[in-house]
DSSP file (Angstrom, degrees, kcal/mol; ACC not computed):
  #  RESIDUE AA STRUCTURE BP1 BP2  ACC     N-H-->O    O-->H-N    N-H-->O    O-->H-N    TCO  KAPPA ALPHA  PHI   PSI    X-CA   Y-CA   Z-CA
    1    1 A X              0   0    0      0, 0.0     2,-0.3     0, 0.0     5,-0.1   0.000 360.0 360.0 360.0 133.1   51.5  -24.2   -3.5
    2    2 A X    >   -     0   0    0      1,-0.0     3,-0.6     4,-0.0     4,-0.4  -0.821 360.0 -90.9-101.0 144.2   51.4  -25.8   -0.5
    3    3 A X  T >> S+     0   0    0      1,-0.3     3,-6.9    -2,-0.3     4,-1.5   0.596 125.0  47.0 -20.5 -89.7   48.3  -27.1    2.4
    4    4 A X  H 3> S+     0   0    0      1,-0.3     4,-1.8     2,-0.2    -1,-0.3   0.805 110.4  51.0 -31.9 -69.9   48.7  -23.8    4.3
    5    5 A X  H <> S+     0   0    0     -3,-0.6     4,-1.2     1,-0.2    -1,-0.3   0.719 108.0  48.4 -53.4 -14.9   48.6  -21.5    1.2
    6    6 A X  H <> S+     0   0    0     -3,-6.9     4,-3.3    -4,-0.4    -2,-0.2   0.730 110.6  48.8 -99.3 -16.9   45.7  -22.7   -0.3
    7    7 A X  H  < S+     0   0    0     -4,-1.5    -2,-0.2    -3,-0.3    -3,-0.1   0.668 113.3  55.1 -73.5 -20.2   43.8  -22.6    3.0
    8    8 A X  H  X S+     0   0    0     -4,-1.8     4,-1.8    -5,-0.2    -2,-0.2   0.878 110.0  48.5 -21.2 -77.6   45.5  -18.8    3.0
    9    9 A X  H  X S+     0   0    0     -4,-1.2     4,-2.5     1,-0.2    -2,-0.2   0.901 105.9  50.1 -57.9 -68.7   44.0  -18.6    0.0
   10   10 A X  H  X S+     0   0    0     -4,-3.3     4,-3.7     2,-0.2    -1,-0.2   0.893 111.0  51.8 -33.5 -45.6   40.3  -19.8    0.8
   11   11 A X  H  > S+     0   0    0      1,-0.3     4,-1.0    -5,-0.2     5,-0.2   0.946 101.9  54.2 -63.8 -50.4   40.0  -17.5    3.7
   12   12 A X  H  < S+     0   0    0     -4,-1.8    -1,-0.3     1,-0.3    -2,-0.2   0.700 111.8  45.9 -72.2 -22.9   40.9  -14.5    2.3
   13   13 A X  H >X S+     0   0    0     -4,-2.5     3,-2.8     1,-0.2     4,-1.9   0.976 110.2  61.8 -78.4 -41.1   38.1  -15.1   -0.7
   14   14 A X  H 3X S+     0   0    0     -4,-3.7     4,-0.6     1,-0.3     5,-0.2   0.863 109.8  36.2 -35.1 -43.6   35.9  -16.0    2.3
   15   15 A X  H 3< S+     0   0    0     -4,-1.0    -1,-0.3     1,-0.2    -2,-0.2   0.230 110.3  57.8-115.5  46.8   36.2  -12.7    3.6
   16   16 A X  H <> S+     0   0    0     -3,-2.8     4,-1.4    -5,-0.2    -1,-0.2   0.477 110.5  48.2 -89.6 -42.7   36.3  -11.0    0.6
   17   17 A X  H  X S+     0   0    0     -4,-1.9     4,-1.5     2,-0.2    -2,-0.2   0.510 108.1  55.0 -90.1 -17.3   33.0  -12.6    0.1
   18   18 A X  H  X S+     0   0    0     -4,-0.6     4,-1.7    -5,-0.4     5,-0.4   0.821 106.9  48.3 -95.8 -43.1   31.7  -11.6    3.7
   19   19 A X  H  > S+     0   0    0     -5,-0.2     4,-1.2     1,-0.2     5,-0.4   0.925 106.2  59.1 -91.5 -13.5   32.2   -8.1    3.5
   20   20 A X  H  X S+     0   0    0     -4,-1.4     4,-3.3     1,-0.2    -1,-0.2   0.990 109.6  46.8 -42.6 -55.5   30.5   -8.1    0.0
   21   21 A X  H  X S+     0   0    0     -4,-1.5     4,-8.0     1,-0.2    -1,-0.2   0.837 108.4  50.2 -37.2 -38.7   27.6   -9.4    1.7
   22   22 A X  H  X S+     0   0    0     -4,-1.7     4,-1.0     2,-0.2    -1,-0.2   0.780 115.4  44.1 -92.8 -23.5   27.7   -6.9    4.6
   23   23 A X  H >X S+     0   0    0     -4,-1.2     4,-1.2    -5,-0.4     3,-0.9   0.952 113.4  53.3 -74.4 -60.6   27.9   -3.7    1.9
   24   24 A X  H 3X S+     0   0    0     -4,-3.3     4,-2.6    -5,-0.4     3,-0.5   0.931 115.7  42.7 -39.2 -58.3   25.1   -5.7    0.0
   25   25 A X  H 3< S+     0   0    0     -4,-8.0    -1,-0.2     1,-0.2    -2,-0.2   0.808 107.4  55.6 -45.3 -35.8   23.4   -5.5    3.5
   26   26 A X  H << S+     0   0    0     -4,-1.0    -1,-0.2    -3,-0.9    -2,-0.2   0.492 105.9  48.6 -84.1 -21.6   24.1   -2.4    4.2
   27   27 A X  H  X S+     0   0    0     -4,-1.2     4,-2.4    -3,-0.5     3,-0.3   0.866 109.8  56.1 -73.8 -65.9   22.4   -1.0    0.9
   28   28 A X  T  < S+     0   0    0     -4,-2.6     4,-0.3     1,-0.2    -2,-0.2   0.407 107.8  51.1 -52.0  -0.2   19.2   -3.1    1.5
   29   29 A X  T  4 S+     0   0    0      2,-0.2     4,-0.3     3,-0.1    -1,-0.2   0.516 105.6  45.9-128.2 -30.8   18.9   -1.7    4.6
   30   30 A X  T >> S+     0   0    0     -3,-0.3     4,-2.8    -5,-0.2     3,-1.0   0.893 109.2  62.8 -84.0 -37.8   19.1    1.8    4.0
   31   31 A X  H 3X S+     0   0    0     -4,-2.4     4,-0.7     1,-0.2    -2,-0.2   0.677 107.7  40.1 -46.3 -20.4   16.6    1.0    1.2
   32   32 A X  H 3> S+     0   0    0     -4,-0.3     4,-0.8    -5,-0.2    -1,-0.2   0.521 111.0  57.7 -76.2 -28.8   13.9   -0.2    3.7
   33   33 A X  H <4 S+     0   0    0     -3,-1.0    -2,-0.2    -4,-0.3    -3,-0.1   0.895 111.2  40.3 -97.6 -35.7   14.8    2.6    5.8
   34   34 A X  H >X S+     0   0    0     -4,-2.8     4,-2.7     2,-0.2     3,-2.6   0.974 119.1  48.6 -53.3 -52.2   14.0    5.4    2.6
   35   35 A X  H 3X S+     0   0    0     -4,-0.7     4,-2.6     1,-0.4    -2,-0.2   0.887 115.1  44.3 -75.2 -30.3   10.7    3.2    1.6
   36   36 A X  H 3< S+     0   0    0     -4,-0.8     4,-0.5     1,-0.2    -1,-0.4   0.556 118.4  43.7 -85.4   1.0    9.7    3.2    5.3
   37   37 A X  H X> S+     0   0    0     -3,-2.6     4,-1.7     2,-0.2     3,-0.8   0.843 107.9  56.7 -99.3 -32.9   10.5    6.8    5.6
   38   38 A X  H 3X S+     0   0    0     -4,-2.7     4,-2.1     1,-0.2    -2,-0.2   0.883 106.5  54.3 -71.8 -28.2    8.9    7.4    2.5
   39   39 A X  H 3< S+     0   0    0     -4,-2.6     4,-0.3    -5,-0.2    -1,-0.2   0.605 103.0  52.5 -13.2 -57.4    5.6    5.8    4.0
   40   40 A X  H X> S+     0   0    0     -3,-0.8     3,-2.7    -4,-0.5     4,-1.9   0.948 103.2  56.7 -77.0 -75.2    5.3    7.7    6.7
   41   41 A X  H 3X S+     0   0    0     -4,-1.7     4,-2.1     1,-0.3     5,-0.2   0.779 112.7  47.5 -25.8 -45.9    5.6   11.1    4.5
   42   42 A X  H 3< S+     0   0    0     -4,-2.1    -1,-0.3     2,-0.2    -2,-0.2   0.760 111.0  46.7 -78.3 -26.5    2.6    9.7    2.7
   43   43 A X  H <4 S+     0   0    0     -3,-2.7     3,-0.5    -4,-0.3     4,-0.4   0.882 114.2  47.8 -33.7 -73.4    0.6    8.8    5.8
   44   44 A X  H >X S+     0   0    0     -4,-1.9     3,-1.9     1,-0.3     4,-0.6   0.928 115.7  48.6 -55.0 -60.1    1.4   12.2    7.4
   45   45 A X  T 3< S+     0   0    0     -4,-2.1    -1,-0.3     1,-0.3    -2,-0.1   0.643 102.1  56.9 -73.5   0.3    0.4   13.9    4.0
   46   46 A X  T 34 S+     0   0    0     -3,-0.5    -1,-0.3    -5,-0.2    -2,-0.2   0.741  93.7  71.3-107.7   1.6   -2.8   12.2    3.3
   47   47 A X  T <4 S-     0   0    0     -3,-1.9    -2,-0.2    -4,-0.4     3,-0.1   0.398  92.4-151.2 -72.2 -15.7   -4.0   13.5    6.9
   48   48 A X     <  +     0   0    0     -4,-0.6     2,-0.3     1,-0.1    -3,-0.1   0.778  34.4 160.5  32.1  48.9   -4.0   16.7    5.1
   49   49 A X        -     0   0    0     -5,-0.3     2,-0.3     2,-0.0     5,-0.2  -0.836  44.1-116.2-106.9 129.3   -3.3   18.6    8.2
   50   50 A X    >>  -     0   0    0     -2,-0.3     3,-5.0    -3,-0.1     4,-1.1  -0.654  36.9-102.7 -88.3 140.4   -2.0   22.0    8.5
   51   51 A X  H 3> S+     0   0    0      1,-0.4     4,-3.0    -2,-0.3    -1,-0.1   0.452 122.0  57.6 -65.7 -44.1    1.8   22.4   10.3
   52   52 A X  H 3> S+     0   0    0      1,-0.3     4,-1.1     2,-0.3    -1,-0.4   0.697 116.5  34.0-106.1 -23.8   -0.1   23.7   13.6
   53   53 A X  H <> S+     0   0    0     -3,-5.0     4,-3.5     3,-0.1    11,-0.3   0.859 113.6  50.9 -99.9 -14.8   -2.0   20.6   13.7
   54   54 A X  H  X S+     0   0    0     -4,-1.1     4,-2.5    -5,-0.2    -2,-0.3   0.966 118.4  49.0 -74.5 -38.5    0.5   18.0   12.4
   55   55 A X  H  < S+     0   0    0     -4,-3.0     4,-0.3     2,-0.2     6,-0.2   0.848 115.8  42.3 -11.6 -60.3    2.8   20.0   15.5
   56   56 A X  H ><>S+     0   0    0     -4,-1.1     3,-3.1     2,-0.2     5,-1.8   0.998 115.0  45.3 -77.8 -61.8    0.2   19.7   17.9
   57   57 A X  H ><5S+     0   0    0     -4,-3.5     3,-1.0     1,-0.2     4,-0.2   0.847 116.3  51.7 -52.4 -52.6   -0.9   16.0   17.1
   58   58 A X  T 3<5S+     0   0    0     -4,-2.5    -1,-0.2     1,-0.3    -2,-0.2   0.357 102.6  59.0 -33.9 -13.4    3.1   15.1   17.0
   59   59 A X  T < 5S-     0   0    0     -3,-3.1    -1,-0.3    -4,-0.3    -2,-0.2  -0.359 123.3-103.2-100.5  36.4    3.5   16.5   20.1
   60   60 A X  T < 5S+     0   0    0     -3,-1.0    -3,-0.2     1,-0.1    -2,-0.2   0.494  78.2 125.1  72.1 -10.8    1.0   14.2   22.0
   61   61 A X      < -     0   0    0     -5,-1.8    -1,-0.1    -4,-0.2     2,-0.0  -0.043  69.8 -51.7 -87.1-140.4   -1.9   16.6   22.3
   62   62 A X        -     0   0    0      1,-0.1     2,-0.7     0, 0.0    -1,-0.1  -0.033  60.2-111.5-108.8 159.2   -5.5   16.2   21.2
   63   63 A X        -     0   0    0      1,-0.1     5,-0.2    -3,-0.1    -1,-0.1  -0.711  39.0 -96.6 -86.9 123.7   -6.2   15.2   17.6
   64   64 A X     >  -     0   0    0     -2,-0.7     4,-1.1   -11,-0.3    -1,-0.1  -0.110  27.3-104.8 -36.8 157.5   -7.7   17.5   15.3
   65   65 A X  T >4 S+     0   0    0      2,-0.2     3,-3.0     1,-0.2     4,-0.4   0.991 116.1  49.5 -22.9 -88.2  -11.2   17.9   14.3
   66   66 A X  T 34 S+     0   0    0      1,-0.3     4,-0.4     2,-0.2    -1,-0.2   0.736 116.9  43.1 -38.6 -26.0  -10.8   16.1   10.6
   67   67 A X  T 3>>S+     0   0    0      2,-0.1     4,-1.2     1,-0.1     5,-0.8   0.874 108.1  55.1-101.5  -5.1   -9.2   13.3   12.2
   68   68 A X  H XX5S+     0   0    0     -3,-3.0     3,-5.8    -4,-1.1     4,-2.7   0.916 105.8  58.9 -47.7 -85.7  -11.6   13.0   15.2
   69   69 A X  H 3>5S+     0   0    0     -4,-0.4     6,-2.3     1,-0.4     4,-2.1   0.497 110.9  36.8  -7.0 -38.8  -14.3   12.8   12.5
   70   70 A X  H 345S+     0   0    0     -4,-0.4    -1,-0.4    -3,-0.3    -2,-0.2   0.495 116.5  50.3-108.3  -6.5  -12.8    9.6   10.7
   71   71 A X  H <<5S+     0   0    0     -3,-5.8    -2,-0.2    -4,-1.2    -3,-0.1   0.635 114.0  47.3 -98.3 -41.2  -11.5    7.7   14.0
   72   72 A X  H  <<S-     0   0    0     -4,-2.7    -2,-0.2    -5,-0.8    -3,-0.1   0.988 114.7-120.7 -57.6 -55.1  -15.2    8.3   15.5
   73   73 A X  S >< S+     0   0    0     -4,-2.1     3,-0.6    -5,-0.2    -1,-0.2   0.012  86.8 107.5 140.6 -30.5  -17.1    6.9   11.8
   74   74 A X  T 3  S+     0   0    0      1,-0.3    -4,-0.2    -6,-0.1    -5,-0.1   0.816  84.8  23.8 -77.8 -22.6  -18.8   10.1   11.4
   75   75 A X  T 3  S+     0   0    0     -6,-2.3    -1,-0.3    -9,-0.1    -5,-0.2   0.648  94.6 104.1 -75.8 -18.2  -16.9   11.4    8.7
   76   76 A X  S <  S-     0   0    0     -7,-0.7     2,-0.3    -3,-0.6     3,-0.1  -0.015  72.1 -98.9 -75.5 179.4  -15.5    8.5    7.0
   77   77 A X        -     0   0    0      1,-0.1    -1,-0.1    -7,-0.0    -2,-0.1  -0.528  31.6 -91.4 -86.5 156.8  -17.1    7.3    3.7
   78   78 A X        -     0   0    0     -2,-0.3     2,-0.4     1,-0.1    -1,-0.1  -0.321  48.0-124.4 -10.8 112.2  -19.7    4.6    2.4
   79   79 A X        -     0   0    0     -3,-0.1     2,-0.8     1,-0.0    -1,-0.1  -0.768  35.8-126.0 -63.9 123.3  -17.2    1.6    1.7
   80   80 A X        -     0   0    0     -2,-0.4    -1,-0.0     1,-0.1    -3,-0.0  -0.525   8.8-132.6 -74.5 111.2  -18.2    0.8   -2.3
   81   81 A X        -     0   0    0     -2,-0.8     2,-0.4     1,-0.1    -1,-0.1  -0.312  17.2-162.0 -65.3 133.4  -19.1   -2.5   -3.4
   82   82 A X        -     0   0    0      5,-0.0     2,-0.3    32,-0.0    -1,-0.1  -0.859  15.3-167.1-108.5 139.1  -17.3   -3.8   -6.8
   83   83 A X        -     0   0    0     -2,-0.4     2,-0.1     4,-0.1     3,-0.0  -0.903  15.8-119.7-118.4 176.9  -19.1   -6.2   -7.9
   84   84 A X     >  -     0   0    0     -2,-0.3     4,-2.3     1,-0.1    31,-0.1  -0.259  35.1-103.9 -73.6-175.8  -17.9   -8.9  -10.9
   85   85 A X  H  > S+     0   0    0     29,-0.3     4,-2.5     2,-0.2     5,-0.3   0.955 129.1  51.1 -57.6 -49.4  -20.0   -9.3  -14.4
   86   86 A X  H  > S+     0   0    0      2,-0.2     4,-2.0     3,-0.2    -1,-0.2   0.860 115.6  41.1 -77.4 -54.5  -21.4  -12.6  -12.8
   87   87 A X  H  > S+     0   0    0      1,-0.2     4,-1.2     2,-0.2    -2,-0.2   0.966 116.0  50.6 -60.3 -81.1  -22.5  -10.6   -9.4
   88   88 A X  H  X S+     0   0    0     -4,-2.3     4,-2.6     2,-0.3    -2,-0.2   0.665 114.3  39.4 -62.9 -37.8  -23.7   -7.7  -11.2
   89   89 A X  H >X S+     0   0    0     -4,-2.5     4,-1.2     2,-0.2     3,-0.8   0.967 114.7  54.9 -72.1 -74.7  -25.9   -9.6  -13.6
   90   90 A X  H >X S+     0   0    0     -4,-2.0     3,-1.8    -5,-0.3     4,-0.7   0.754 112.3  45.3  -2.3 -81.4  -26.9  -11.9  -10.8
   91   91 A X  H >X S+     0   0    0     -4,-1.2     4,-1.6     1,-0.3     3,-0.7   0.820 110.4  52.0 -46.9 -46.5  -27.9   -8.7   -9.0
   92   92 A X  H << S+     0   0    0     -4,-2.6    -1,-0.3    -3,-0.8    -2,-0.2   0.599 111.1  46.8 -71.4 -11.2  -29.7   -7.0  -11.9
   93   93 A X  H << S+     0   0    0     -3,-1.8    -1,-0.3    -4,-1.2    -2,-0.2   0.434 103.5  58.8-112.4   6.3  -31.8   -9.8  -12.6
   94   94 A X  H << S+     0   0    0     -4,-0.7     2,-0.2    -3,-0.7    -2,-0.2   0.760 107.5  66.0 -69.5 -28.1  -32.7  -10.4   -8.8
   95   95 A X  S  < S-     0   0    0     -4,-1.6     2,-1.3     1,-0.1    -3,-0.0  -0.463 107.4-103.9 -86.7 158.1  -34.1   -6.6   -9.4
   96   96 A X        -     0   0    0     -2,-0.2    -3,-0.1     1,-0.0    -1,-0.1  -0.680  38.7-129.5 -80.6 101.3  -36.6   -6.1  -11.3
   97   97 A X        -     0   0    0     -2,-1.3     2,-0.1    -4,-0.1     3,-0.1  -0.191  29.4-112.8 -66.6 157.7  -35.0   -4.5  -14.9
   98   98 A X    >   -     0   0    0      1,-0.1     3,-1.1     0, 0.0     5,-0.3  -0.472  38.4 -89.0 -83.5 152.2  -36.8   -1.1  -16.1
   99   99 A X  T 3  S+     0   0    0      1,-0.2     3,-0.3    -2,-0.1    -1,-0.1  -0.536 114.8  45.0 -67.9 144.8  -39.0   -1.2  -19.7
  100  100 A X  T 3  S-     0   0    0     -2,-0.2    -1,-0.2     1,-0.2    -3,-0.0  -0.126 110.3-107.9 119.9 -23.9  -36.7   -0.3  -22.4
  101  101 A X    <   +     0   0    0     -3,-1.1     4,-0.4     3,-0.0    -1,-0.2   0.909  69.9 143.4  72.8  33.4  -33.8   -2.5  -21.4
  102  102 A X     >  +     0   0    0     -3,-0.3     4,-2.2     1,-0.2     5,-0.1   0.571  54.1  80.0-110.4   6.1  -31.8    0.0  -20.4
  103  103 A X  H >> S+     0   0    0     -5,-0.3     3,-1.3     1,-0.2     4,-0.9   0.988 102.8  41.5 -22.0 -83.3  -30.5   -2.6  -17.4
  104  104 A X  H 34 S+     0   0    0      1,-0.2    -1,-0.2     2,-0.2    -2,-0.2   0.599 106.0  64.5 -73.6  -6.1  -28.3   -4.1  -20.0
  105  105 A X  H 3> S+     0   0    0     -4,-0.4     4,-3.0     1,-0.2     3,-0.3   0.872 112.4  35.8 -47.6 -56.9  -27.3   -0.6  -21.6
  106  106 A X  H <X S+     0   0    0     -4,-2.2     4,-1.1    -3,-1.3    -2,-0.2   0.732 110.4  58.6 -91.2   0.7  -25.7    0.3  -18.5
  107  107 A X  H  < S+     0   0    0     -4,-0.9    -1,-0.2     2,-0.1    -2,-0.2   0.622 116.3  41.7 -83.3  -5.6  -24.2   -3.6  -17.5
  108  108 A X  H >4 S+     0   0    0     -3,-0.3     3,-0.8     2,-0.2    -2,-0.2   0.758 113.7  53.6-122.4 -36.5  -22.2   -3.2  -21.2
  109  109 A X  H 3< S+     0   0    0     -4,-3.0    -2,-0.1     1,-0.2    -3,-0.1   0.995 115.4  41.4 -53.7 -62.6  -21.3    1.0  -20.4
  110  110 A X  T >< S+     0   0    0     -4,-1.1     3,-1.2    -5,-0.1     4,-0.3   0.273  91.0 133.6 -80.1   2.7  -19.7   -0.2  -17.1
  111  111 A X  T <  S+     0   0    0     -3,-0.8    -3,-0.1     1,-0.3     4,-0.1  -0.275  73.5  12.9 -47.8 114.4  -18.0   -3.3  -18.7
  112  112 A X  T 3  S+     0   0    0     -2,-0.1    -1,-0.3     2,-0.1     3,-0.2   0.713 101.3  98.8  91.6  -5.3  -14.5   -3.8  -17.9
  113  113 A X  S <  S+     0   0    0     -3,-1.2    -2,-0.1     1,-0.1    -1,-0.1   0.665 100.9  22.5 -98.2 -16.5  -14.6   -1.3  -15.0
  114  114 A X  S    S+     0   0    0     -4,-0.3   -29,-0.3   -32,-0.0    -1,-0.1  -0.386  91.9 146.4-144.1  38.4  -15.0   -3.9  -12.6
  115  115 A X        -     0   0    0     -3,-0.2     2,-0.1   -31,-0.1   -31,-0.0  -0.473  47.1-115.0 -88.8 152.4  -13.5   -6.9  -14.6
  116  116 A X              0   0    0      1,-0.2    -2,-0.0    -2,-0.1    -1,-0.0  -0.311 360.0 360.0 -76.2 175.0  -11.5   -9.9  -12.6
  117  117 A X              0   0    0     -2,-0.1    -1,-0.2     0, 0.0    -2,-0.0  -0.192 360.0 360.0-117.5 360.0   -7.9  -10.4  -13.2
């Protein structure tokens, strides 16, 4: 085998090896384009909106009631504080515990519900 043939040789795995890549690409990139689609789908459905308002709001007009509510503040919820064991105890002995003990009743029920990784 001679210069020329092995340099033959080399390209053709090069681009053997380029369009592996570009199929390889070409899979990852329709897989990003399902996960982002599937995203959306999950967005849209937690707006829990009925066809005539996901329509309307998708066609630029006015936002519904429900979502007015949550953009303005007046619907949304409380955010809930987790606290850790260390916080929570902390906190229960800054309050003033009830007779009986029943403070540490409920810090040992709720154990592990709010645990750190």
């Amino acid at each position: 085998m001679n210069k020329l043939e092995k340099i033959e040789l080399e390209a053709k795995k090069a681009h053997e090896k380029i369009e592996a890549m570009q199929t390889l690409l070409r899979e990852i990139e329709a897989q990003r384009s399902e996960q982002e689609n599937l995203q959306i789908i999950q967005q849209v459905r937690a707006l829990k909106l009925t066809r005539d308002e996901l329509y309307t709001f998708l066609s630029g007009g006015a936002l519904p009631a429900s979502l007015l509510e949550h953009v303005n503040g007046a619907g949304a919820p409380e955010p809930e504080t987790i606290f850790s064991r260390k916080e929570k105890k902390r906190r229960d002995k800054s309050n003033a515990a009830p007779p009986g003990g029943n403070a540490e009743k409920l810090d040992n029920e709720s154990e592990g519900a709010n645990d750190e990784v």
